[in-house]
C-alpha positions in Angstrom: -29.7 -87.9 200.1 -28.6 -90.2 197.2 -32.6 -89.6 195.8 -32.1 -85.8 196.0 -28.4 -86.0 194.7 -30.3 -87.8 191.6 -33.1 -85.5 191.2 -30.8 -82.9 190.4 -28.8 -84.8 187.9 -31.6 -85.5 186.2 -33.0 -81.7 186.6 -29.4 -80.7 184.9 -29.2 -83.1 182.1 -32.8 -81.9 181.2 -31.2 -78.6 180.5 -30.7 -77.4 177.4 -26.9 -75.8 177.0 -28.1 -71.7 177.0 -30.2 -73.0 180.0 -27.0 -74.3 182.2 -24.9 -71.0 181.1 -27.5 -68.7 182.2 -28.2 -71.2 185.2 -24.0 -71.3 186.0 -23.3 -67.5 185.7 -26.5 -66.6 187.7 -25.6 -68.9 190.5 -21.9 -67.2 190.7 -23.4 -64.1 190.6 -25.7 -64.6 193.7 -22.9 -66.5 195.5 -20.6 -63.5 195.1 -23.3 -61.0 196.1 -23.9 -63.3 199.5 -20.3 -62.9 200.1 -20.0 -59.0 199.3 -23.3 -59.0 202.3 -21.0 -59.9 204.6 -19.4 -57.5 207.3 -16.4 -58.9 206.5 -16.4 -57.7 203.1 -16.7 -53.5 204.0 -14.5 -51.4 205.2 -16.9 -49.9 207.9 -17.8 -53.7 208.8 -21.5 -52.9 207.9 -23.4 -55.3 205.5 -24.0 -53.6 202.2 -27.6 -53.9 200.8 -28.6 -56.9 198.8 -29.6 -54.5 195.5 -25.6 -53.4 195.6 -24.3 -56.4 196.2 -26.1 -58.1 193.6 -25.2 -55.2 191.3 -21.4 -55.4 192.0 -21.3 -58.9 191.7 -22.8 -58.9 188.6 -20.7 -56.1 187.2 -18.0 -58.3 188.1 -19.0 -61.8 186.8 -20.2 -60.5 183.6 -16.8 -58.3 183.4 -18.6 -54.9 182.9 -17.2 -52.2 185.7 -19.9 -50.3 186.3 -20.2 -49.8 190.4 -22.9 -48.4 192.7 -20.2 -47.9 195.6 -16.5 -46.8 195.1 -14.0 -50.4 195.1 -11.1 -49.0 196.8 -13.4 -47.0 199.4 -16.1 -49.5 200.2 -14.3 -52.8 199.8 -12.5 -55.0 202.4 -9.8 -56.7 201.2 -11.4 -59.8 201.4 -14.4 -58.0 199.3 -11.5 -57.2 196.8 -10.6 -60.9 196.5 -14.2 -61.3 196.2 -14.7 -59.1 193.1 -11.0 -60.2 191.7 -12.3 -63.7 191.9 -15.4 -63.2 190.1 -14.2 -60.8 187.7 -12.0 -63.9 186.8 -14.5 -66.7 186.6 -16.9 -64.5 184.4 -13.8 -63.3 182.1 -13.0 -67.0 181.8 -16.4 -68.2 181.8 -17.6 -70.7 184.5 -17.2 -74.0 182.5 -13.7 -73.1 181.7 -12.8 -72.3 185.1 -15.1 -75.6 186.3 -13.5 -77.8 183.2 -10.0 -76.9 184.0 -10.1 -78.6 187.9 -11.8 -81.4 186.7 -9.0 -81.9 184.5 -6.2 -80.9 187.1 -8.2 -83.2 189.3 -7.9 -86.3 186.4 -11.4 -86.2 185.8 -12.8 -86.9 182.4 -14.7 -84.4 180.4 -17.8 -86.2 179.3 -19.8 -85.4 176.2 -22.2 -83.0 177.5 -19.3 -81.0 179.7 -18.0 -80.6 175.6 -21.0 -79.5 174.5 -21.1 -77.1 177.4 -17.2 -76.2 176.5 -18.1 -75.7 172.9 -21.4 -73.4 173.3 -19.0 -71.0 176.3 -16.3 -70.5 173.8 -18.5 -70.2 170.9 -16.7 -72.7 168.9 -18.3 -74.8 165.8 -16.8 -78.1 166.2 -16.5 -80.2 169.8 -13.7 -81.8 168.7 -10.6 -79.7 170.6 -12.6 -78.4 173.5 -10.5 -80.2 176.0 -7.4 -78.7 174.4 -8.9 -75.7 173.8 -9.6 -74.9 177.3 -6.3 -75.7 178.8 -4.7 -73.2 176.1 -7.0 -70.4 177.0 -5.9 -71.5 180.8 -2.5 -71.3 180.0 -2.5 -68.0 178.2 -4.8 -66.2 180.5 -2.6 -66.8 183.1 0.9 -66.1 181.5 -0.2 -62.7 179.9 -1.9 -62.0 183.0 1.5 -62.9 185.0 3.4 -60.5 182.1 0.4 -57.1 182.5 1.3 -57.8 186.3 5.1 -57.5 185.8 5.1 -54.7 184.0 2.5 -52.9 186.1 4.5 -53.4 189.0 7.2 -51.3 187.8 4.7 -48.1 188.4 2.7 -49.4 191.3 5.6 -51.4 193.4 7.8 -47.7 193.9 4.2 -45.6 194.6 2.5 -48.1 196.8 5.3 -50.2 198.5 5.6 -53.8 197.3 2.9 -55.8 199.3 0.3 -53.2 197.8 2.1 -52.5 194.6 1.6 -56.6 194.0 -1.9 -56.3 194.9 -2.7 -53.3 193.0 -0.6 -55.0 189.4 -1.9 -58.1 190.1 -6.1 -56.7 190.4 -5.6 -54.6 187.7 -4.0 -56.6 185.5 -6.6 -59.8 185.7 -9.3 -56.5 185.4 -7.3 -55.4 182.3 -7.4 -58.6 180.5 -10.5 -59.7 181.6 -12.4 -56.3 180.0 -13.8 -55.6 183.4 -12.5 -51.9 184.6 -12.6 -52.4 188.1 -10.1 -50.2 189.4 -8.2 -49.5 193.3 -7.6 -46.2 192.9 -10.6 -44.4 195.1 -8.7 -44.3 198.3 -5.4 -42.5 196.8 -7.5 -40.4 193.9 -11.1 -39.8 194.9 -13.8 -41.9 194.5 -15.0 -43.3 191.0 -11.3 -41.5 189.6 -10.6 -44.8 187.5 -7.0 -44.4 186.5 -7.2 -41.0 184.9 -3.9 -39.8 187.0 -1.9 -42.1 184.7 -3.5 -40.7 181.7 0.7 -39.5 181.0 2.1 -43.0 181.9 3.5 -44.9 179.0 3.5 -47.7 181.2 0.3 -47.9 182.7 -1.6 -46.8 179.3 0.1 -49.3 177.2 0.3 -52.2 179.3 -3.6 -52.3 180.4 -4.4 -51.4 176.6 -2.5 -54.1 175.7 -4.2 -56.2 178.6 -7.8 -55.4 177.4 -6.5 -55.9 173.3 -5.6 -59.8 174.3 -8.7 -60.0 176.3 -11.2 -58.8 173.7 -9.5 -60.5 170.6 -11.0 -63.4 171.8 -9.4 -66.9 172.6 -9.3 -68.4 169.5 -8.2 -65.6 167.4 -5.2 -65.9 170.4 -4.6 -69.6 169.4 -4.9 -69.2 166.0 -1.9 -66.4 165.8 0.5 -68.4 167.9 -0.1 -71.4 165.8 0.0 -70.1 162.3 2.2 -67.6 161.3 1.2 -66.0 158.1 -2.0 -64.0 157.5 -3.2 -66.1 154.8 -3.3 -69.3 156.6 -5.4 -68.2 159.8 -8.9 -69.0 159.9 -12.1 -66.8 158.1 -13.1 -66.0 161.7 -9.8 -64.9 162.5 -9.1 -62.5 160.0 -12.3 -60.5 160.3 -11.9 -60.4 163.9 -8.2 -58.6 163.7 -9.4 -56.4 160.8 -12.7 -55.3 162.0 -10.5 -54.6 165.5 -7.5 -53.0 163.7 -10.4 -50.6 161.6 -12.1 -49.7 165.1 -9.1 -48.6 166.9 -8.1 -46.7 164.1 -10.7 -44.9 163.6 -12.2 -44.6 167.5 -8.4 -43.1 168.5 -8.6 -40.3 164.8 -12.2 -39.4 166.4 -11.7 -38.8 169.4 -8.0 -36.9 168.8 -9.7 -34.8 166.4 -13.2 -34.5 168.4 -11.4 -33.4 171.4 -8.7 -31.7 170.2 -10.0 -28.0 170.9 -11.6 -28.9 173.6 -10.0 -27.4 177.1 -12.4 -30.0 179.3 -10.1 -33.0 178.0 -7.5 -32.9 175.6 -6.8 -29.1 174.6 -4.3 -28.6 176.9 -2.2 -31.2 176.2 0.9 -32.0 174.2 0.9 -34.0 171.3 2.1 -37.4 172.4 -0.4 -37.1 175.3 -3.2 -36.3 173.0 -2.5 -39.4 171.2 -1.9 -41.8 174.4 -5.4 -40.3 175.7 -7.3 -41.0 172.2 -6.3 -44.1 171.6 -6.1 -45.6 175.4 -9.8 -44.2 175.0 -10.7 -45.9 171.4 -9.2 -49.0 173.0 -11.4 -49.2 176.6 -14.2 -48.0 175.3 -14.5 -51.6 173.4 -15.7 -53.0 176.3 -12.7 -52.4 178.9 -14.1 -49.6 181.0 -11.3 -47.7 182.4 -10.9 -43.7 181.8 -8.1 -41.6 181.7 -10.1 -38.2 181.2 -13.3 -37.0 182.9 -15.7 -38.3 180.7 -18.2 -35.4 181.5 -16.4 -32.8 179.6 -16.1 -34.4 176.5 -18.4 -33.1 173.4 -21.8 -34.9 172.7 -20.3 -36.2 169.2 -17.4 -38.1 171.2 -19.8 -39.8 173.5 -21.8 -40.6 170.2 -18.8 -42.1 168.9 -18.0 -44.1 172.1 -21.8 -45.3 172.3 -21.1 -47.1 168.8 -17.5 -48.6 169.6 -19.1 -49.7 173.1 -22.3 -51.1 171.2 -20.1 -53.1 168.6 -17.6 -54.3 171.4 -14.9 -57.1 171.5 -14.7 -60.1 170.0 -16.0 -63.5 170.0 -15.6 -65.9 172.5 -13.0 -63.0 174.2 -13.5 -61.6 177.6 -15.7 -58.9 176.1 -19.3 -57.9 175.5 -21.0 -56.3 172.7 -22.1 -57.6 169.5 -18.9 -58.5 168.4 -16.7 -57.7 165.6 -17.7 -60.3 163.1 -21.3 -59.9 163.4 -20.1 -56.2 162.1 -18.1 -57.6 159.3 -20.8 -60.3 158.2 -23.5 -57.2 158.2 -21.3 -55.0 156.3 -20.4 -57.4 153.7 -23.7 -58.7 153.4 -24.8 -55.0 152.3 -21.6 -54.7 150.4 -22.9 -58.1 148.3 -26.9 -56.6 148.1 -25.3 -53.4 146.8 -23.4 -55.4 144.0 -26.4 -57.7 143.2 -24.3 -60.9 144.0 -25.8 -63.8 145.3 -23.7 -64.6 148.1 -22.2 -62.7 150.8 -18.4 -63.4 150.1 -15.2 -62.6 152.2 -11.3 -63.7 151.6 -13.1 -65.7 148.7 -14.9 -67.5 151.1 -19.0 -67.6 150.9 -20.8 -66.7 154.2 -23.8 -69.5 154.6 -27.2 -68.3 155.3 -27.1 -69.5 159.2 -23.9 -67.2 159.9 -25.7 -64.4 158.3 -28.8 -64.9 160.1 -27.6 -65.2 163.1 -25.7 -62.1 162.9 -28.3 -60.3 161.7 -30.4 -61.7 164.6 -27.9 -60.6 167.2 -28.1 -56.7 165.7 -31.7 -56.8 165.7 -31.7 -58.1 169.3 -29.1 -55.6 170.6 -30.6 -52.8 169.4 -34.3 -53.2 170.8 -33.0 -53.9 173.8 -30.4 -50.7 173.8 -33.5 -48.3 172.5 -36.2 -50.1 175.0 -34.1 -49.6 177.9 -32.9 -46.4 177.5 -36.5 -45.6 176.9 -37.1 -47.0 180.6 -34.0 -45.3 181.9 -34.8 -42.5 180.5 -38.2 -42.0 182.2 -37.7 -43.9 185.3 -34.9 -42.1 187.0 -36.2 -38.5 188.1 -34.1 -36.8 185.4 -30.8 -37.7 186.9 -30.2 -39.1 183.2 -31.2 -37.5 180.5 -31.2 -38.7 176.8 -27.5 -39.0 175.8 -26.3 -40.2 179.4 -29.0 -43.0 179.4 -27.9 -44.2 176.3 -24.8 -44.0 177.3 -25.0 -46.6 180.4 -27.6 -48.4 178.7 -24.9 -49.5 175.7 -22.3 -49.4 178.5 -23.9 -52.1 180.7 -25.5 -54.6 177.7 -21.7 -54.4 176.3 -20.3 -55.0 179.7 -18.1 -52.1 179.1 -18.4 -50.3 182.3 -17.9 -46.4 181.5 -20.8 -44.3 182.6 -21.6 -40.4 182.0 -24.4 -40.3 185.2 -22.6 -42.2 187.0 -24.3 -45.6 188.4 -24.8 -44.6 191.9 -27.3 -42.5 191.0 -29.3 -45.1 190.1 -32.3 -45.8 191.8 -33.9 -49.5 192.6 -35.4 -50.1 188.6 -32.3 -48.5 187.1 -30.4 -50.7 189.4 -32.4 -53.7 188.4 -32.3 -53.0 184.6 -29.1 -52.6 184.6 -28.2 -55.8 185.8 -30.3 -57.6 183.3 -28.4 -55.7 180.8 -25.1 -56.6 182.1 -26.3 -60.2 182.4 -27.8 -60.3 179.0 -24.6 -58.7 177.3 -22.4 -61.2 178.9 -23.9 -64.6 178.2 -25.3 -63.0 175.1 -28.7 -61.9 174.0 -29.5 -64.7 171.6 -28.6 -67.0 175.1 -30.8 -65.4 177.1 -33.9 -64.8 174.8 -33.6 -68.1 173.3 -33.9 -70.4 176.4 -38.0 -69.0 176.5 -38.2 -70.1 172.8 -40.1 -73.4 172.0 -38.4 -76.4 169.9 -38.4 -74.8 166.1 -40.7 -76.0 163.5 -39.6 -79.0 161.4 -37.3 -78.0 158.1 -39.4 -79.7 155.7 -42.5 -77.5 156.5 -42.7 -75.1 153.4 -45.2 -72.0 152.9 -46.4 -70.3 150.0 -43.9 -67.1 149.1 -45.3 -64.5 150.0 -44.3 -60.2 148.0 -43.5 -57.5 149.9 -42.4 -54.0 149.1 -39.2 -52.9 150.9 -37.0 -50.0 150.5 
């Protein structure tokens, strides 16, 4: 026992950091999917099939919301708590969640757990992990506690209080978390999201406000609290709120004026409804995945619209997918700087170093092979249940763990299913994560070659 108990320690310290995330999230994933396989999680106490299972559990885990069977309809309650459980872990990220009980426990955090700590929050420096993670603890669970108050207030008089509690407390952890897993198939039809609250102040403000905190990301969250003024909050900071601030903006002005004729969605409604719709829209469609209209009638420019908010997503390290609002804002200024002829890609009169750039610019390049390849495959693989626009649609959807879909993903079939989960998997631990752990050690940095001319442009 004690020589197999050391073989694996020694297997895990081999591991390189991307290695144990995509090692720690894949093992919650199939441990939730073995538990959603049991009778005891359905509501017909019949096992559901490993393919959906595994699918639901990774839509969970990686916080996305996409669903081959209906949550309110299919689901126990102990499959709820299931999918509640792991919607939390994966918003939180494993290593927080495992960091945190070692702590509560008085166990130390040695210097690889940091290392581990640093890489899931996507922080530069290891010093502050420890702190770090007991912050994000701390105000994951108060704003979490708030969302469920105020929820309550709606769901408590409708449902009764034992279900009203259940139903705040689920949506509000889905809210925050950017997952879009929602309980309302039993009282609204299946796959209805929370589109009979698309007129509720309350319900529309709260869980945008929910999914805001979520996506912001963790350390924009600690930064705020801790420094008052603008000026003084980090480089990474202020792009994040700006970039965010810009998108909201602009997603909740294009889909009120996109939609605004159209009878199917908005047309027939008045002003102040308009606007709550828009902009609960602009808001969840950064990587939130709840719906307040039927997303079938809306016009082909609105989806086109939400398929670029979706692709762009939250924040860094936030609760969200995508490929992040700074990775926008380093692109954009890099092309504001090549279109000035300056030397330097500079922000807040700070200078953006090479790396950052790079890596950004890696991350785009990534995210959008993978979005064209697989809606490619989708596209051809699924017996023209999807066409064009709808595959695109889920494809940007799952690999920024958004969670809306057009086709809906029931009508999947077993590669859809399949890709799909890598894409939700992928989006969630991130694409540079996942590609990089097949990548041999780089080259030595004093190896130089000859420069080489090429025409671009």
């Amino acid at each position: 026992m004690d020589k197999t108990k050391k073989v694996y320690t020694s297997f895990l310290y081999r591991l390189k950091p991307a290695q144990m995330m995509v090692l720690g999230f894949g093992s919650v994933i199939l441990i939730g999917a073995l538990l959603l396989m049991t009778p005891l999680a359905t509501n017909s106490g019949n096992s559901t099939s490993f393919i959906d299972c595994l699918f639901t559990a990774t839509s969970a885990v990686c916080v996305t919301g996409l669903i081959v069977v209906d949550t309110s309809m299919h689901w126990s309650i102990f499959g709820k708590v299931v999918i509640i459980l792991l919607i939390q872990i994966g918003g939180l990220g494993f290593m927080a969640i495992s960091a945190s009980i070692a702590i509560i426990f008085g166990k130390k955090i040695n210097l690889r757990q940091r290392i581990l700590i640093k890489e899931a929050l996507n922080q530069n420096h290891l010093s502050g992990s420890v702190r770090l993670i007991m912050t994000v603890i701390k105000f994951t669970f108060i704003i979490e506690a708030v969302g469920a108050l105020l929820l309550s207030t709606v769901f408590i008089p409708q449902f009764g209080l034992v279900k009203g509690i259940g139903f705040s407390v689920f949506h509000a952890i889905s809210g925050f978390c950017n997952a879009g897993f929602d309980l309302m198939g039993q009282t609204t039809g299946a796959y209805s999201s929370i589109t009979s609250y698309y007129n509720n102040p309350i319900v529309v403000f709260t869980i945008s406000a929910l999914i805001i905190l979520g996506g912001i990301g963790f350390g924009v969250m600690v930064c705020v609290v801790g420094k008052k003024k603008f000026r003084d909050y980090d480089l990474s900071s202020k792009l994040a709120i700006i970039t965010t601030l810009i998108l909201l903006l602009a997603g909740t002005a294009l889909i009120f004026f996109g939609e605004y004729t159209n009878t199917g969605t908005l047309a027939n409604l008045n002003m102040w409804d308009k606007f709550q719709v828009s902009f609960f829209q602009s808001v969840t469609t950064r990587t939130a995945g709840y719906t307040t209209i039927d997303f079938t009638q809306l016009r082909e420019a609105t989806l086109f619209v939400m398929i670029i908010l979706m692709f762009i997503g939250a924040s860094p390290a936030s609760t969200g997918g995508g490929i992040k609002t700074t990775t926008v804002a380093i692109i954009v200024m890099a092309v504001k700087s090549f279109v000035k002829d300056k030397n330097e890609i500079t922000v807040f009169k700070k200078s953006i170093n090479k790396y950052t750039f790079r890596k950004a610019l890696g991350v785009f390049v990534i995210a959008v092979v993978t979005v064209v390849t697989s809606t490619y495959l989708l596209t051809i693989t699924q017996g023209g249940k999807f066409n064009l626009l709808s595959s695109a649609f889920e494809v940007a959807s799952a690999f920024a763990t958004v969670g809306l879909s057009l086709a809906g993903s029931y009508n999947l079939n077993l590669f859809g299913k399949i890709l799909i989960i890598f894409l939700m998997f992928a989006g969630r631990v991130g694409s540079l994560t996942v590609f990089t752990i097949f990548l041999h050690e780089p080259e030595p940095d004093n190896v130089r070659y000859p420069e080489g001319k090429v025409l671009v442009g």
